[in-house]
N, C-alpha and C positions, 0 to 999 in steps of 0.2 A: 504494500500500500504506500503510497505517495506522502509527502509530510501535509499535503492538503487534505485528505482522506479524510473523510469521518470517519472516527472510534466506530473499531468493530460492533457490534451492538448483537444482543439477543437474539433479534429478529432477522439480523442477517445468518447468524448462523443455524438459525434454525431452517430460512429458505434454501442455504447451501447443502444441509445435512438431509432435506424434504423432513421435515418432522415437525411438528408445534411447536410455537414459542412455549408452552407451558414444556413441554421433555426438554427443552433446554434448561429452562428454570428449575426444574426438578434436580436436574443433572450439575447443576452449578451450585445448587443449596445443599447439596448429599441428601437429597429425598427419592431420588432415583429405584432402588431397588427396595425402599416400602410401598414408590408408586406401582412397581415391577414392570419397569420400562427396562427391556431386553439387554443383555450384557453388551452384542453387538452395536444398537441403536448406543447407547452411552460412549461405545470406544470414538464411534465415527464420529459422535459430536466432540467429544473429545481431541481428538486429530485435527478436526476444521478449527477449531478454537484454538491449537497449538500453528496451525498454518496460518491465518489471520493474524494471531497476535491478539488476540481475547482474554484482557484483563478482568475479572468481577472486580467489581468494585464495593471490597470487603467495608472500608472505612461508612460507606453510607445503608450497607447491610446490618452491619454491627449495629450503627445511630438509632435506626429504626427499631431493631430487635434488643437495646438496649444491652447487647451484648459486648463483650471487651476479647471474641476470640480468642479467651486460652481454653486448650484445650488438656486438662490434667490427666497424667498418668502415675496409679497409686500400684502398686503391690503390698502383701502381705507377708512375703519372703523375707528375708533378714539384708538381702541385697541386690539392687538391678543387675538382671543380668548383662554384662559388658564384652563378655569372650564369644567372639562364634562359634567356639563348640557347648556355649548354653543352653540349654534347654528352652530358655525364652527368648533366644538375641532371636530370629527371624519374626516372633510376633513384634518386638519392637521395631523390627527394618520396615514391616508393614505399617505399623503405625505412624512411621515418623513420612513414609513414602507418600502416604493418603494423605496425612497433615499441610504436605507441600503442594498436592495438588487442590488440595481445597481453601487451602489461605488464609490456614490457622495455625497457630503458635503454640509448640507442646509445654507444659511445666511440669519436668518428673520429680514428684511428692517424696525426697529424700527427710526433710526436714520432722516426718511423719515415725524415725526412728526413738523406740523408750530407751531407755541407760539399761535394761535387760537385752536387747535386740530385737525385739517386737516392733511392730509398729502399729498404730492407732489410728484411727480420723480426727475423731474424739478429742479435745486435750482441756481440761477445764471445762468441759459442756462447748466447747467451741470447734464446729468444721471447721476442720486446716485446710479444705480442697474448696472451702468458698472463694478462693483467689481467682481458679475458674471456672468456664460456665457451666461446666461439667465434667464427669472424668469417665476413665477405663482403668478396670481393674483386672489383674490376671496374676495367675497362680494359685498350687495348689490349697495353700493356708487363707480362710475366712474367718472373719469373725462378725458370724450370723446380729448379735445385737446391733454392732456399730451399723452393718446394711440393712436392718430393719427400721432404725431411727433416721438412716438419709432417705427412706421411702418416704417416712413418715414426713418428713421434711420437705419433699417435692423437689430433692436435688438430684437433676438424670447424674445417669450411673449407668457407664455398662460393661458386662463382665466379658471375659475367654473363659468361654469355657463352659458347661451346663451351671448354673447355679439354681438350687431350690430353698426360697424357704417358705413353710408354712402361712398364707394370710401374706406374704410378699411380693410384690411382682416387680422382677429381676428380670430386664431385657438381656439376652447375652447371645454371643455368634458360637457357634458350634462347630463340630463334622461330624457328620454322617460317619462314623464307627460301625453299624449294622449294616451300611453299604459297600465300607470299606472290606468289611469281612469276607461280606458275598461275593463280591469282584477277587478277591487273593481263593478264594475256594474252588470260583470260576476258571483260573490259571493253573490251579494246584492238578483238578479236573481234568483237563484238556490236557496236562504234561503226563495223565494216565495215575496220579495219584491217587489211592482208594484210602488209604490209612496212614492219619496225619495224628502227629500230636502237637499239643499246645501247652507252650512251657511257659509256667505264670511266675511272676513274681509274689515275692510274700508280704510287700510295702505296694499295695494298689488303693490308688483313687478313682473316682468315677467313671475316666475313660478305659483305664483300664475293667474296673467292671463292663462297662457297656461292648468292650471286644467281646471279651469272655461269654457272657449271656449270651452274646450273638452267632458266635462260632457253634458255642453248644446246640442253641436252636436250629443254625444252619446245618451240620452234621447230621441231629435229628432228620429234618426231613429230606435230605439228599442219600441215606441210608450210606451214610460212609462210616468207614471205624475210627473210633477218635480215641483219646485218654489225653487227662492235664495234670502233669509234674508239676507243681509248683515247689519251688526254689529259692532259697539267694544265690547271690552268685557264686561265693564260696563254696557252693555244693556241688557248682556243675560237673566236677572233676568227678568228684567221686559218685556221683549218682548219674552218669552216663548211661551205664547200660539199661538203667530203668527208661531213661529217656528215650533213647533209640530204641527201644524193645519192642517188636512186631510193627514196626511204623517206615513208610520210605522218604515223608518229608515232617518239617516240624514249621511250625509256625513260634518264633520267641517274639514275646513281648514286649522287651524291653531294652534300649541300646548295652544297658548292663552283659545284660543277660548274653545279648549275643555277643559281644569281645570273650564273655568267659567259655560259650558255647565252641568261640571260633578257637581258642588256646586247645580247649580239651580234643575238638575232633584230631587236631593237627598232629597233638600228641598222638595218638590212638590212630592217626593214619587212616583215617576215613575224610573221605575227597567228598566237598562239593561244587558241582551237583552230581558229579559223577555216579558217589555213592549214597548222596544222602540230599533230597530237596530241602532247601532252608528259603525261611519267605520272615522277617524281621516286620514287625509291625509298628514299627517310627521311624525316625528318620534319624540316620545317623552325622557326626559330624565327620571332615573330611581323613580326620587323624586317627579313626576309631578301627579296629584291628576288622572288625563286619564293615566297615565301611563299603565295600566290593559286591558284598551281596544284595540279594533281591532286598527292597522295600516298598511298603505302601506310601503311596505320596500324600503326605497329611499336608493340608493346607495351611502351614502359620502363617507365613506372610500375609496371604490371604484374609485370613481370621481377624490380624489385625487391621488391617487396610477397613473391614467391613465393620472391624467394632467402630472406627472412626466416624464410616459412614450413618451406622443406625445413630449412633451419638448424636452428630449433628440433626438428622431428621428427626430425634428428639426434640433438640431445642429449637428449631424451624418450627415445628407444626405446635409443639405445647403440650404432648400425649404422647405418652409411653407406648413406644413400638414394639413391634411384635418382634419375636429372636427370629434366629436367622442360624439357619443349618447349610453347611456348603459340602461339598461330595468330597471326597475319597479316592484319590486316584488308585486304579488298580497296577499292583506290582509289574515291571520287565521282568520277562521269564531267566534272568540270566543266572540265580542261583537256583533254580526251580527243577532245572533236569527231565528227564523222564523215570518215569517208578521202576525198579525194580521189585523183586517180591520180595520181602522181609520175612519170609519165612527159609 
């Protein structure tokens, strides 16, 4: 565009993209996917908006919605995670990603730590996350009162991750765990595997239940033979042969779980896939001894990017959104093999 040009505008990008000015508007306030205007439809407007030079004009959105665009990020954990081989750093790359494209400004709630290593909302009767207009919370450790009194409060909040509490309503982004199952059972299947086992850890939270339950049921009614070892990692060593015992793949839980999985076969001289199908149900970091084998693609980045978005279409519309479950990528067959018989 010319330096005489008029400022790209809404409604051009909307005639460019063929779609309403309102899916624009949608798409530029993060109300987009509570409107469930298609992922494709958002990327294109997205792109034209990146080709034009389509700035929002946050400062007189703010004015109006009386908002100051921060956007807070709280955990419960003892520390943000900072290393890539975290378990949380991709949910934060997601959320700092979405932050940038939607034209808000993060504040991570360190300040939120007690002289124990806890941390609180709380301190005096006083929210420390009213600095912004809202937050995201994520990880394992909650504590149910403190998010029962910021409902009570009418301060959005949104979580990673299932959260439930009684008489609370806690918006929060999810994955699909019982699809992710079905899609690695689906691979397991097709590579001629009948009899899998599922090696659990002995320190499980929700998702790890919600695999679990889902395998079992999956199994169930696909009439395959199953059994679940559960474990620490210190045991894989010696309770191997329970593991492998009448089985030609195993599905592990846990990034733990698999480094200890991957030590013991090595020892023991059983190949995979050769000899043994191995399908890892999270996602490992680049430096992890499983790192090589199959995994399901859980969506973090994603996860956060979307908590971002429900956030804002909280505070857009004024009314607690609905959660938001995203899919499950199914496993590359490359630690998957084909079955031999275990017997």
């Amino acid at each position: 565009m010319s330096p005489r040009a008029s400022r790209p505008s809404q409604r051009m990008i909307a005639e460019l993209a063929n779609v309403s000015q309102s899916a624009v508007s949608m798409v530029v306030s993060g109300q987009a996917d509570a409107n469930r205007i298609p992922q494709a439809t958002q990327d294109r407007i997205r792109q034209i908006m990146r080709e034009v030079g389509y700035v929002p004009n946050v400062a007189a959105r703010l004015l109006r919605s009386q908002r100051n665009g921060l956007v807070g990020v709280h955990t419960y954990e003892r520390v943000f995670p900072i290393r890539e081989e975290d378990y949380y750093h991709d949910f934060l790359v997601g959320i700092e990603a979405e932050a940038v494209e939607q034209g808000v400004d993060l504040v991570l709630f360190t300040s939120t730590l007690r002289a124990d290593g806890t941390r609180a909302v709380y301190n005096d009767g006083m929210n420390r996350l009213r600095l912004a207009d809202g937050a995201i919370f994520f990880g394992l450790e909650k504590d149910d009162s403190e998010l029962t009194q910021l409902a009570r409060d009418g301060y959005p909040f949104v979580f990673i991750g299932k959260r439930a509490i009684e008489g609370t309503d806690i918006p929060f982004v999810t994955a699909d765990y019982a699809g992710g199952i079905a899609a690695t059972l689906d691979v397991l299947q097709e590579a001629g595997h009948r009899s899998i086992r599922y090696l659990a850890s002995t320190q499980r939270a929700l998702p790890q239940h919600e695999r679990l339950e889902a395998f079992t049921a999956e199994v169930t009614a696909r009439g395959l033979r199953d059994g679940i070892v559960e474990a620490p990692a210190d045991e894989i060593r010696d309770r191997l042969d329970e593991i492998l015992d009448g089985v030609t793949a195993v599905l592990v839980e846990t990034v733990e779980l698999a480094d200890a999985l991957h030590g013991a076969l090595a020892e023991r001289g059983v190949r995979v896939p050769a000899d043994l199908g191995v399908v890892v149900l999270d996602a490992s970091p680049p430096n992890a001894a499983a790192a090589a084998w199959s995994h399901v693609g859980f969506p973090r980045r994603e996860m956060g990017a979307a908590a971002v978005r429900l956030l804002l279409a909280w505070l857009e519309a004024g009314v607690v959104p609905e959660s938001v479950t995203l899919p499950v990528a199914a496993p590359d067959p490359r630690s998957v093999g084909s079955a031999r018989s275990a017997d």
